[in-house]
Every structure is written in C-alpha cells, then in structure tokens.
TORVEXZA-342389 format. One record per atom (N, C-alpha, C, O): x, y, z; residue in three letters. Coordinates in steps of 0.2 Angstrom, whole numbers, plus 5000, padded with zeros to 4 digits. Atoms other than C-alpha are relative to their C-alpha. Layout:
BEGIN
XYZALA
...
This chain:
BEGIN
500550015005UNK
461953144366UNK
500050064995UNK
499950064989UNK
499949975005UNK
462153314361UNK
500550014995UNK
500450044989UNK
499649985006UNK
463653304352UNK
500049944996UNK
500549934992UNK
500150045009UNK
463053144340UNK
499650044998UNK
499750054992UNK
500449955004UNK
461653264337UNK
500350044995UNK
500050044989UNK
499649955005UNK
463053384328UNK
500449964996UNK
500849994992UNK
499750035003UNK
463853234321UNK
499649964995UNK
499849944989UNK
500450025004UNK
462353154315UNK
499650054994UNK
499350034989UNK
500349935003UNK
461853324306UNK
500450014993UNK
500350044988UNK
499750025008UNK
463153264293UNK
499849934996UNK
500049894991UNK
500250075000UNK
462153114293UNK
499750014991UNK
499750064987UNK
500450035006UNK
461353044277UNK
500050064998UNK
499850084993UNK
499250015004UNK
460852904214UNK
500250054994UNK
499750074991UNK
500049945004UNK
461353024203UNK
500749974997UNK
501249954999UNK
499350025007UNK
462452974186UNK
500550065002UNK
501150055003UNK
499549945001UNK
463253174187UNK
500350005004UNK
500850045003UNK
499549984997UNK
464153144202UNK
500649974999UNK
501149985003UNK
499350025000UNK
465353044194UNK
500450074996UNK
501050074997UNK
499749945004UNK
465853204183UNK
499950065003UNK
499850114999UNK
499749964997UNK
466053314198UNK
500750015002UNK
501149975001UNK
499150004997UNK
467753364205UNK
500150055004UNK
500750075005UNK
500049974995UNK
467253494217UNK
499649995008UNK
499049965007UNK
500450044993UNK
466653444237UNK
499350054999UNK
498850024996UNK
500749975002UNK
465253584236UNK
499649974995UNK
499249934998UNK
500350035007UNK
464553524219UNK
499649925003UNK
499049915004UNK
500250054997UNK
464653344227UNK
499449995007UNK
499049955009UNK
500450004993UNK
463853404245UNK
499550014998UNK
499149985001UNK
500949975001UNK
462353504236UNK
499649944998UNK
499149925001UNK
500350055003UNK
461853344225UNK
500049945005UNK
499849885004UNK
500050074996UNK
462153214239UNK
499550035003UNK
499149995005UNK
500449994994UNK
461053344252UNK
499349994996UNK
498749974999UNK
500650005004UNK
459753354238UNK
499649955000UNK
499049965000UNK
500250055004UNK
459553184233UNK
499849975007UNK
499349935006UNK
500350044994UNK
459353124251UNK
499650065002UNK
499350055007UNK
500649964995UNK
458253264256UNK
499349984995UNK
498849974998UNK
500650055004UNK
457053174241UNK
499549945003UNK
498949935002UNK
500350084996UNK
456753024251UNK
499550035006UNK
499750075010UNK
500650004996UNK
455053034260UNK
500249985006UNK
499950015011UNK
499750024993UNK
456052934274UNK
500749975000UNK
500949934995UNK
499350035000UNK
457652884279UNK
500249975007UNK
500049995012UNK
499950054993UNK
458352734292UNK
500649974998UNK
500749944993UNK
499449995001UNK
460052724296UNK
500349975007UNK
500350005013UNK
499450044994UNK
461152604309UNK
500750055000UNK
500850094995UNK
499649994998UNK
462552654315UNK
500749985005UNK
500649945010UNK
499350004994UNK
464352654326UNK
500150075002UNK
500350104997UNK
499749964998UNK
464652804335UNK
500850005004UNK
500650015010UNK
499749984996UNK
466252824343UNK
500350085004UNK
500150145003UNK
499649944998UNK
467252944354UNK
500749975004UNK
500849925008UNK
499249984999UNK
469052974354UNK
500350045004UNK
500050095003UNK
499549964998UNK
470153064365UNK
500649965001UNK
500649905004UNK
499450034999UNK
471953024364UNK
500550055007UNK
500950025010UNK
499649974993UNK
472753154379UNK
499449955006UNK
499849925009UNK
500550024995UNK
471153084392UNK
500049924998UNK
499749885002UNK
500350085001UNK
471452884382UNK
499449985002UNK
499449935006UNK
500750025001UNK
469652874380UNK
499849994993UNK
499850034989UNK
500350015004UNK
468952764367UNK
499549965000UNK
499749905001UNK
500750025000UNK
466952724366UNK
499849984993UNK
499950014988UNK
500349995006UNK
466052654353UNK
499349965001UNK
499249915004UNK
500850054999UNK
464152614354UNK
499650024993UNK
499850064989UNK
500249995009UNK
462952594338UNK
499350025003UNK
499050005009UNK
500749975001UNK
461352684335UNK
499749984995UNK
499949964989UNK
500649995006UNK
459552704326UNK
499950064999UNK
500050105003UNK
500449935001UNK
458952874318UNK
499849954993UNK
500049914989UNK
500550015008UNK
457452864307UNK
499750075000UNK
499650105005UNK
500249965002UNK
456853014299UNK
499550044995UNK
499750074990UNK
500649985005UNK
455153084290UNK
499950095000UNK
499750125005UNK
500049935000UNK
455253254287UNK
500050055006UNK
500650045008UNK
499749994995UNK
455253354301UNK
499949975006UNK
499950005011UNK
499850064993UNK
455253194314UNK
500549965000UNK
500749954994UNK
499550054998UNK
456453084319UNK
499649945007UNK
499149945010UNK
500150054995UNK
456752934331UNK
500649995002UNK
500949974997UNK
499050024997UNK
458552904340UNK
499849965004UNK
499349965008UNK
500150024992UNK
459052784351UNK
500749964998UNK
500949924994UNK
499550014996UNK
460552784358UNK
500349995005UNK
499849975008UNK
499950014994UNK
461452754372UNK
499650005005UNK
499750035011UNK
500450044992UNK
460152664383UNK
499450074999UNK
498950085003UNK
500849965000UNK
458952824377UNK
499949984993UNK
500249964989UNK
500449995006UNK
457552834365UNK
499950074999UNK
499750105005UNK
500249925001UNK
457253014359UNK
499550014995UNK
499750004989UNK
500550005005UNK
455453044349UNK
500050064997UNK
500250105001UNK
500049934999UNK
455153204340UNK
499749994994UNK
499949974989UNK
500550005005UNK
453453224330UNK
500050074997UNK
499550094993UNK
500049925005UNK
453953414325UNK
500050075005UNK
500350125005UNK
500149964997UNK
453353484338UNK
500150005008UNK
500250045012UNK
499750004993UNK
453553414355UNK
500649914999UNK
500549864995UNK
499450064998UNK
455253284361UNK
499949995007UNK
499850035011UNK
500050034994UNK
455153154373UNK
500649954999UNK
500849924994UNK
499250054996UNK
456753054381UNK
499749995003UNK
499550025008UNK
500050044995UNK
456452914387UNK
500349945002UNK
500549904998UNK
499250005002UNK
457652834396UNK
499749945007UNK
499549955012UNK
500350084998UNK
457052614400UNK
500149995005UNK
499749975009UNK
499750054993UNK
458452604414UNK
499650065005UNK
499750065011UNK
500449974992UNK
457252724425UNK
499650024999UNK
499350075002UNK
500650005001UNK
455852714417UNK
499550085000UNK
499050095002UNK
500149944999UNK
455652904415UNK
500250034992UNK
500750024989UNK
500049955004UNK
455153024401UNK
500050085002UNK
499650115005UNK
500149925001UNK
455553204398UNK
499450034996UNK
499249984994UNK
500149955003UNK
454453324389UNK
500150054997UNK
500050095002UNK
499749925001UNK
455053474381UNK
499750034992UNK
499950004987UNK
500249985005UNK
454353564367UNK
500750024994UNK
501350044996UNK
499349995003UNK
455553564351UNK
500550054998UNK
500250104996UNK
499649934998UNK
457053684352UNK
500150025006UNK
500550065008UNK
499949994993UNK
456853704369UNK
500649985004UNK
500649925005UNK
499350004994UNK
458653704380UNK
500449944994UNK
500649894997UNK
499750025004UNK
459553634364UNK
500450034997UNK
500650024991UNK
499349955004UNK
460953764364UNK
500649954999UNK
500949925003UNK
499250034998UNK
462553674357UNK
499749944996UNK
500149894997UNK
500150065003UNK
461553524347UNK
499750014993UNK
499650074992UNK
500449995004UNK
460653494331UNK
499549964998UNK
499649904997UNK
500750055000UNK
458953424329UNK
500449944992UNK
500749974988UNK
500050055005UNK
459353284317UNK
499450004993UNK
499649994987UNK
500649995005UNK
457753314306UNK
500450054996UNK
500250044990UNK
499849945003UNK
458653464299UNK
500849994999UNK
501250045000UNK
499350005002UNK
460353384295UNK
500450034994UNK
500950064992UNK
499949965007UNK
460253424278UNK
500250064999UNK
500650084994UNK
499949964998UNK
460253574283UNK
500650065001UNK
500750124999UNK
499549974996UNK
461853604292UNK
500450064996UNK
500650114996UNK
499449955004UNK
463053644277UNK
499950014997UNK
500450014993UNK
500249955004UNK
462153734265UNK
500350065001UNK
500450094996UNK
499849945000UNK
462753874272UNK
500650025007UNK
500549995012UNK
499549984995UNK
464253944283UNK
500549945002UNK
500749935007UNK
499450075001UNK
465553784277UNK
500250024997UNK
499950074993UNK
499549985004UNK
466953804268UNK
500349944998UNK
500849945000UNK
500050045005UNK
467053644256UNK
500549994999UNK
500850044997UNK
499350025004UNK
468653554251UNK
499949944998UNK
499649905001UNK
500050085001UNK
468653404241UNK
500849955001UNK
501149944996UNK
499250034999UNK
470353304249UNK
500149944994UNK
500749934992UNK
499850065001UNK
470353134240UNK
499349984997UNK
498749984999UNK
500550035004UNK
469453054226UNK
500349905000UNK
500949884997UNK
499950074999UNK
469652834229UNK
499649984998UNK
499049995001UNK
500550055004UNK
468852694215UNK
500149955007UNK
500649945010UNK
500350044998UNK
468052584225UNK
499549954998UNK
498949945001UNK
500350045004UNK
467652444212UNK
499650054996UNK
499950094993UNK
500549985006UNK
466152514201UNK
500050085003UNK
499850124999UNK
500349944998UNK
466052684212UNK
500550035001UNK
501050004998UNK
499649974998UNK
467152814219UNK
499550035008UNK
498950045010UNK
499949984992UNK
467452874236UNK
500350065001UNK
500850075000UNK
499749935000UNK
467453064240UNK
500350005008UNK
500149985013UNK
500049984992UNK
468353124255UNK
500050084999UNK
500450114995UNK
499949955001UNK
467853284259UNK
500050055009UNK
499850045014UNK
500249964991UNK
468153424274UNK
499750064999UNK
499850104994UNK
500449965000UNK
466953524279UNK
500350095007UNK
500150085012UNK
499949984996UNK
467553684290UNK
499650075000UNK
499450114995UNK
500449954999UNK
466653814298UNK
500250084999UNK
500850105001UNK
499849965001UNK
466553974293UNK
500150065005UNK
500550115004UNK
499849954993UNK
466454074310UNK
500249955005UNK
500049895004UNK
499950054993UNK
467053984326UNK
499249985002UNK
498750015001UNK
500650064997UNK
465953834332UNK
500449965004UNK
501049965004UNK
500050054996UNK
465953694344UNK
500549964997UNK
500749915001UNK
499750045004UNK
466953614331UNK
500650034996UNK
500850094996UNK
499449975005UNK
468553624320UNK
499749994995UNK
499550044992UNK
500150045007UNK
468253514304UNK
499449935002UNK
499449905007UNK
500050065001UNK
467253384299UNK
500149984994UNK
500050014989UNK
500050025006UNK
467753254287UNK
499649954997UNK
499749894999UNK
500750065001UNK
466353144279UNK
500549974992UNK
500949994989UNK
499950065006UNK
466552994264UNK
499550005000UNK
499150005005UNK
500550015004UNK
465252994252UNK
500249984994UNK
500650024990UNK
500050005005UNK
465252894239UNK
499450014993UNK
498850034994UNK
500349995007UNK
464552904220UNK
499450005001UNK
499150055000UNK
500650005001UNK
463052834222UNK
499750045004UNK
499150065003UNK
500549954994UNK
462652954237UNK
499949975007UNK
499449995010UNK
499950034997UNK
463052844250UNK
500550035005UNK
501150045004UNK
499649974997UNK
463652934266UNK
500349945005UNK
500049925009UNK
499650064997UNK
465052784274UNK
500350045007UNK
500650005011UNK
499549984994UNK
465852884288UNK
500050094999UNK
499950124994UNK
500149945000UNK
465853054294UNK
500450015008UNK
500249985013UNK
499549984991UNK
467453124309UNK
499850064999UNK
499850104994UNK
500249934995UNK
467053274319UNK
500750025004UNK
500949985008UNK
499750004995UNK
468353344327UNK
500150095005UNK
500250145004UNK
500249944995UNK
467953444342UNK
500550065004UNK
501050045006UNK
499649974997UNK
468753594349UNK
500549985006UNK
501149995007UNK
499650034994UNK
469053504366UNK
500549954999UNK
500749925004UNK
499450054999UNK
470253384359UNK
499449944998UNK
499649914993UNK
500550045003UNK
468753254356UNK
500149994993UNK
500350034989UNK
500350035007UNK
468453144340UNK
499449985000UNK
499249955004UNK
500650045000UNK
466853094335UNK
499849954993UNK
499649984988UNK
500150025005UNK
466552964323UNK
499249954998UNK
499049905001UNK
500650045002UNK
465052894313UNK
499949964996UNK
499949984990UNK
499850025004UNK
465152754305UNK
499449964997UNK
499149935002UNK
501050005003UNK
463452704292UNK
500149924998UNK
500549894995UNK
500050095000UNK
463152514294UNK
499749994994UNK
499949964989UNK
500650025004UNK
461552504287UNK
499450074996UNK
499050105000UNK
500749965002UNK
460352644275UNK
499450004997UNK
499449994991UNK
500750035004UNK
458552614270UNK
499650074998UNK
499650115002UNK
500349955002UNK
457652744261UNK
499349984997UNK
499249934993UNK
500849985003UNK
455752774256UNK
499649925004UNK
499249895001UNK
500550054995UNK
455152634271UNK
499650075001UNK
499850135001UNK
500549964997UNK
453452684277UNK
500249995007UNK
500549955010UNK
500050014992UNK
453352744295UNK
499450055003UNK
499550115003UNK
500549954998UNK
451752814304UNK
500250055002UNK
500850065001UNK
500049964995UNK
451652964313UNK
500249995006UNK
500650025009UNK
500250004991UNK
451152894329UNK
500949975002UNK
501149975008UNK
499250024998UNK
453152804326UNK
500550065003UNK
501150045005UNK
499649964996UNK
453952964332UNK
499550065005UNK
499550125006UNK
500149994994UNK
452952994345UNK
499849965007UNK
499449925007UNK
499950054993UNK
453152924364UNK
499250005004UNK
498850035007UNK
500950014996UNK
451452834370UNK
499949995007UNK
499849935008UNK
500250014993UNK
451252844388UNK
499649945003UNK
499649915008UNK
500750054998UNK
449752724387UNK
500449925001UNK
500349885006UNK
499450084999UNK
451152574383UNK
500349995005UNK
500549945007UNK
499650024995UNK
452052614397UNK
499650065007UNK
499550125008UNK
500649974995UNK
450752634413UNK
500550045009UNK
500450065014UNK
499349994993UNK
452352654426UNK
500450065000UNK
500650095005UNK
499649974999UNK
453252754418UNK
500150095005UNK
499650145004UNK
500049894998UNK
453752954427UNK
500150044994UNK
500550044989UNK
499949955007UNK
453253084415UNK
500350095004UNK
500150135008UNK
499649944998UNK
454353234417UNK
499750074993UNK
500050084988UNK
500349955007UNK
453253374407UNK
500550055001UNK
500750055007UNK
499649945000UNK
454353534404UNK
499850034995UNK
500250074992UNK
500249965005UNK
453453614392UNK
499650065003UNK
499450114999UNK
C-alpha cells in the first residue's frame, strides 16, 4: 500500500500546453491546473512487475481528493484521511486502525499532497511528444535528484492535462504501474466522506494508535 502511495503521488485544460516543448513547463502547468479543482476522483489499475521474482499483479483502485483529504481503496483496504486523523479499515476482519496523519509513514506519500512530489528535487526530461487525434501525448521522466526509494518515474500526460499512465521503477527491481481509467473533477463530496464512522459499523475492532 505504501508504495502505490508514491506511485499515486504522480497521480492527477490549458490551450498553452500545446506550445510547450520542455517536461518542466508541461509538469508545472498540469500540477497547477489539477491543483485548481476543488476535488478530484480517479479509477484506477495498479500493477506490479518483477521480471527476475516473475511477479505480475494487477488490481484497480479508488482515490478521491479534497484538499488535504482523501479516500483510497485498494486492495481489500479502505484508507480515510480528514487531514488530520487516518483510519484503515480493512472489511475482511472487520478492523480499523487509527493513527494520527504522518504517523509511521516513513517511505510513503499521503496522496493529498501529490501535487506536491515534484516541484522540487526532479530532474525533468521530456522523452517523446505522440499526436493522439486532436491532442498530443507527452511522455515524460521524472528522476530524483538525491537517492530515493525509487529510480525514475515515467508519467503520459496528455494536452488537455489528462494524466493516462504513470511507471515507477523501484530500486528493488520492482515496476509499478498506474494506469487512469476514469478522472472526474469538481464532484462535490462531504467531509464526513473521508472520515471512517464507527457508528455504521457496530462490530467492528477499533485499533486507536494515536
């Protein structure tokens, strides 16, 4: 789970981006334009690759995001997080965590804060410009500039600001990939939608760790 976190953190119209021609230029105006949107809700494929270990997974996700909240749910977990406290909770045993946000999250990245990631300390290539009917298709790789968890990643964005796929490739030989089924932008969504009500579920074990 932590490392779609850092894969989702490249996650998610603007005429000027057809008359760029540098990945930065393209990266700031795509982080920009989605950090505009009041909320953003986004389907998913995750996979994971290893070709020496012949490991190939692929399961699809939800994240939905209102400024610093979210909602995941992945892999048989729900993850809520209203800013300041995260609960996992996890159907097949009927058990939620508590943890205050930032708590024992070395090595992941809150998804609220993806936007975030690579403003600063990437080092921007733009590999390949591909027309795709009326738009264009950037591919760009993103690489870090001090050692991290990761090597490279390489994300497709196109024109309109449209993030379609985004590979991660991990130091351990791991691939990770995300690929954007579905994006809905400026849905309303309560509060109380990213936080975990106990009330609805009267059985479940609450695991506080705060």
């Amino acid at each position: 789970m932590k490392k779609a976190f850092i894969i989702l953190s490249i996650l998610l119209t603007s005429s000027s981006l057809f008359a760029q021609t540098d990945g930065k230029s393209i990266i700031d105006n795509f982080t920009k334009t989605l950090k505009s949107y009041p909320s953003i809700e986004t389907t998913f494929d995750f996979t994971l690759e290893n070709k020496e270990a012949e490991i190939s997974d692929t399961n699809s996700g939800k994240l939905v995001i209102k400024n610093e909240k979210y909602r995941l749910d992945m892999l048989g977990i729900q993850i809520y997080s209203d800013g300041k406290t995260s609960y996992s909770f996890m159907p097949s045993t009927n058990e939620v965590n508590i943890t205050n946000v930032g708590a024992g999250e070395e090595g992941s990245v809150d998804p609220s804060k993806m936007f975030n990631m690579y403003e600063e300390g990437m080092k921007v290539t733009l590999l390949n410009t591909v027309n795709k009917g009326n738009l264009k298709e950037y591919e760009i790789q993103l690489v870090p500039e001090e050692q991290d968890n990761f090597e490279k990643i390489i994300v497709y964005i196109t024109s309109d600001n449209r993030l379609k796929k985004a590979i991660t490739y991990a130091m351990d030989g791991n691939v990770y990939t995300i690929s954007i089924e579905k994006m809905v932008t400026n849905k309303t969504f309560e509060d109380t939608y990213f936080k975990f009500d106990t009330s609805k579920y009267p059985e479940v074990d609450v695991i506080d760790m705060r």
